[in-house]
N, C-alpha and C positions, 0 to 999 in steps of 0.2 A: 558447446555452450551449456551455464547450468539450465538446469530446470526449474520454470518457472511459472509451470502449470496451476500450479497452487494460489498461483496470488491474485488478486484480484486488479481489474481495471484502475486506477485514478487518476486527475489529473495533475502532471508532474513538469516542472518547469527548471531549466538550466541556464546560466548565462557565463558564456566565458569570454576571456581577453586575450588579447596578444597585442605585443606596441613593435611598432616597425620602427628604427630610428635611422634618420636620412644623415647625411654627414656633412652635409650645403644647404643655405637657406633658398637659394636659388634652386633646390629640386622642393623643394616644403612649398614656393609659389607656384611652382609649378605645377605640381599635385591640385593647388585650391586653383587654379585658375585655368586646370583643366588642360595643359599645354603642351603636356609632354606627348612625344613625338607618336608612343604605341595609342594612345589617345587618351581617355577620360579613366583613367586607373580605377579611382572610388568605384565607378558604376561597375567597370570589368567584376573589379577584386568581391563585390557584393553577390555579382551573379555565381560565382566561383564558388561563393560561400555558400550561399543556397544549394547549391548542388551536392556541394560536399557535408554537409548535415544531410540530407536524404541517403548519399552512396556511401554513408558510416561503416555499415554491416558489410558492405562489399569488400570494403579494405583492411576493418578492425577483424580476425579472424572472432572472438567470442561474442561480438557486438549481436541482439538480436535484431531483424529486420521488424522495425513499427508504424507505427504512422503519426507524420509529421505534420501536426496542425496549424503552428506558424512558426517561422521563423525571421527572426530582424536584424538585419546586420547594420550595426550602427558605428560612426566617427565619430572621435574629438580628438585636439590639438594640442599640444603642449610645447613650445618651443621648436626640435627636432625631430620631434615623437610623434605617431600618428597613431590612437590608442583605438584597436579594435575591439566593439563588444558583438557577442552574439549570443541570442536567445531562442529558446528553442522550447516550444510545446508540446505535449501529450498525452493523450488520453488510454494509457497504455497499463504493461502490467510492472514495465522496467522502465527507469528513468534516461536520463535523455544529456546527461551532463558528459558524457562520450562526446556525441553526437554536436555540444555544442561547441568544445575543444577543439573537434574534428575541422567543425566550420570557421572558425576562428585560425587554425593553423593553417588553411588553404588561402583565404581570404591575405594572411600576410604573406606567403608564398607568393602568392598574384600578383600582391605590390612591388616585391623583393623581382620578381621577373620583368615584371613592366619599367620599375626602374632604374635597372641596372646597368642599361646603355645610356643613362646621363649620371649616373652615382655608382660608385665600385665601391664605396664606406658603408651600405644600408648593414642595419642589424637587425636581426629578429629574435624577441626576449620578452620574456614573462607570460607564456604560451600556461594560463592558468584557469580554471574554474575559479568563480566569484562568488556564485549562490545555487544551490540547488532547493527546491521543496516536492513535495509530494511522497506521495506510500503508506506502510504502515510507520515507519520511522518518525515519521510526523506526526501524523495521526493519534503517536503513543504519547508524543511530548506534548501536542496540543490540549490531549483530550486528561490527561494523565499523569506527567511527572509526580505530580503534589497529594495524589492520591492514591497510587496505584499499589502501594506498601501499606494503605489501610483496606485495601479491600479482602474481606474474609468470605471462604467460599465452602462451597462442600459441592464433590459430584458422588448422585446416586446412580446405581444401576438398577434398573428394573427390568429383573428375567427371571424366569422359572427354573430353569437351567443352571445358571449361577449359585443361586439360592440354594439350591438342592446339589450342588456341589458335583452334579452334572459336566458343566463345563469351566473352562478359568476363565476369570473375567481378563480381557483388553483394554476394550476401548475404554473404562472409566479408568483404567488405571493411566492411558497416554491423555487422556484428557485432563488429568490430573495433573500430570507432570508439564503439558503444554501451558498451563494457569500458575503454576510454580514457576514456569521458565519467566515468564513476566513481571514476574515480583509478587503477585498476590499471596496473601497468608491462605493455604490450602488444606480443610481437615482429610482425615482419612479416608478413603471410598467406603461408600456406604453400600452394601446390595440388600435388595428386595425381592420380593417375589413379583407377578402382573396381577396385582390386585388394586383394586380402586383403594377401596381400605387404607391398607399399607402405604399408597403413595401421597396420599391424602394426610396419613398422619405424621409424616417427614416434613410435609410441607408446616405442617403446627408445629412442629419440633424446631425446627432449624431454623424457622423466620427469622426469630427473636435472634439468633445466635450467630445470624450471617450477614451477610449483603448479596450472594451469588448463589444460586440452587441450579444445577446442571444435572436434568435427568436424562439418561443415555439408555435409549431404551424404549419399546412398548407405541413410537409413535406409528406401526407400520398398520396392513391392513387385515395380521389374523386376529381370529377372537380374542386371542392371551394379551391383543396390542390395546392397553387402556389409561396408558397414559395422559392422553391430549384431557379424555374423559373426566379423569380424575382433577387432573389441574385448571383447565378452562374455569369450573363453576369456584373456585378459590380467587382469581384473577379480577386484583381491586381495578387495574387497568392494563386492559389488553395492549400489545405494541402490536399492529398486523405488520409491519413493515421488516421487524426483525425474521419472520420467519419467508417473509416473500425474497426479503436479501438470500436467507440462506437457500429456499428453492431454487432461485435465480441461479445462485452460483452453482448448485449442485447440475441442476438440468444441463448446462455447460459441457459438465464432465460424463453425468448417467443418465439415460431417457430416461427413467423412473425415477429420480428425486420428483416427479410431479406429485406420486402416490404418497410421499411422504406428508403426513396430518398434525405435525409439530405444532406447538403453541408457545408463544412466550409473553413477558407481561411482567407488573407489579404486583407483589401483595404485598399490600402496604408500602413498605419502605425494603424492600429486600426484591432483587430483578429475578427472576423462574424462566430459563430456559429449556423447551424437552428438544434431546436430540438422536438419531436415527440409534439402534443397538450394535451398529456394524460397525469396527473400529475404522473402518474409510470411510463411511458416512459420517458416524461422528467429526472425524477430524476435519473432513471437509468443509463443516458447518462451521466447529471452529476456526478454522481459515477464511471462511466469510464473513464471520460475525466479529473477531478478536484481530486489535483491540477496542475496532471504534464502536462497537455494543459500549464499551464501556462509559463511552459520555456522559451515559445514562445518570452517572454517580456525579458527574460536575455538573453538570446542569442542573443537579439537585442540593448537591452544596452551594451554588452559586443562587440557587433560589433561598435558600435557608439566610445564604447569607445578604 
């Protein structure tokens, strides 16, 4: 199975089809009127179906095992046709449009079994996915398509070590390239040293000149760590919820993302992220927060406009 540690929970919905086609109108009344001989087919082929959206991962070998918050197996009627849909919920980290295929292919199976000792013509056909939503994939088109080619970003690193050519920088450089993979206009990594000063005056420099400041760096608990420090008293509005997302998500994966003291916010019109100096804390933050931090900028368009 791949790995899908990374991603975060959402809720995600699938609905798929399949059409059973009978070859006698005399089995089609019989279907609606409940007749046939194995008994009430609909109700069988529903249960069937429920089952088989749960026991997806059993039989699909890469499927993951999730959890299935509802699912509805629904009929209608066309002539000879008996058009199966199935829908399927999750509050998960993978979608679920498998899972509703899955249920939709058993479901007409059930039919094709149950009635084939009064129909030897039934066909089973157009075994498809309808609609799926949920994830980042949405999240990006929702929050994003019509802007995400204007947003201009810069990440800073703030280390002593870096600076002083000590060590090579990582994590701003994949943090970098993870904001590029997105479409955002991305300037060059910037480093610093752990000075208030210093990070303070990035912040006056860049406002004007961006939409996105990503400090990678300085948020942890030694002396040299002064980042929060420095950016908190700059912070026209604080967002607490962007840094509780990314502890949330961190704690998941490390007991100690609690200790991290990140801060993120507005100044002004430009969004100020700080995040851990460790290129897996960073990314991971990233992974929590991107794309849907990004709303931030349409809900601000959409005010303007």
């Amino acid at each position: 199975m791949i790995q899908i540690t990374h991603k975060s929970n959402s809720l995600r919905k699938a609905v798929a089809q399949a059409v059973v086609k009978v070859s006698k109108e005399s089995t089609m009344e019989a279907v609606i009127q409940k007749t046939v001989p194995k008994g009430d087919v609909l109700e069988f082929a529903r249960v069937a179906g429920l089952f088989a959206v749960k026991k997806t991962s059993d039989v699909i070998p890469d499927c993951h095992p999730l959890p299935v918050e509802f699912t509805q197996v629904s009929y209608t009627f066309s002539g000879l046709e008996i058009h199966i849909a199935v829908e399927v919920h999750t509050v998960y980290k993978t979608g679920v449009e498998v899972e509703a295929m899955h249920g939709a292919s058993v479901v007409a199976l059930t039919l094709y079994d149950m009635l084939k000792p009064i129909d030897k013509g039934i066909e089973i056909s157009n075994i498809r996915l309808l609609s799926k939503i949920g994830g980042k994939s949405d999240a990006m088109k929702l929050a994003l398509e019509k802007i995400v080619h204007e947003i201009k970003a810069v990440v800073v690193v703030c280390s002593d070590s870096v600076s002083e050519g000590r060590a090579e920088d990582q994590a701003g450089a994949q943090v970098s390239a993870r904001l590029k993979s997105m479409g955002m206009q991305v300037m060059p990594v910037v480093v610093l040293p752990d000075q208030v000063e210093a990070i303070q005056q990035a912040v006056f420099s860049y406002q004007s000149e961006v939409n996105l400041i990503l400090f990678v760096g300085g948020t942890g608990l030694s002396n040299r760590d002064v980042t929060p420090e420095a950016v908190r008293p700059l912070l026209t509005r604080e967002i607490d919820g962007i840094m509780e997302t990314a502890r949330r998500y961190g704690q998941d994966r490390m007991p100690f993302a609690m200790l991290s003291r990140g801060v993120a916010g507005m100044v002004n019109e430009t969004l100020v992220i700080t995040l851990p100096g460790s290129t897996k804390g960073a990314m991971e933050t990233v992974d929590a927060l991107f794309p849907g931090v990004l709303h931030v900028f349409a809900v601000k368009d959409g005010q303007k406009h």
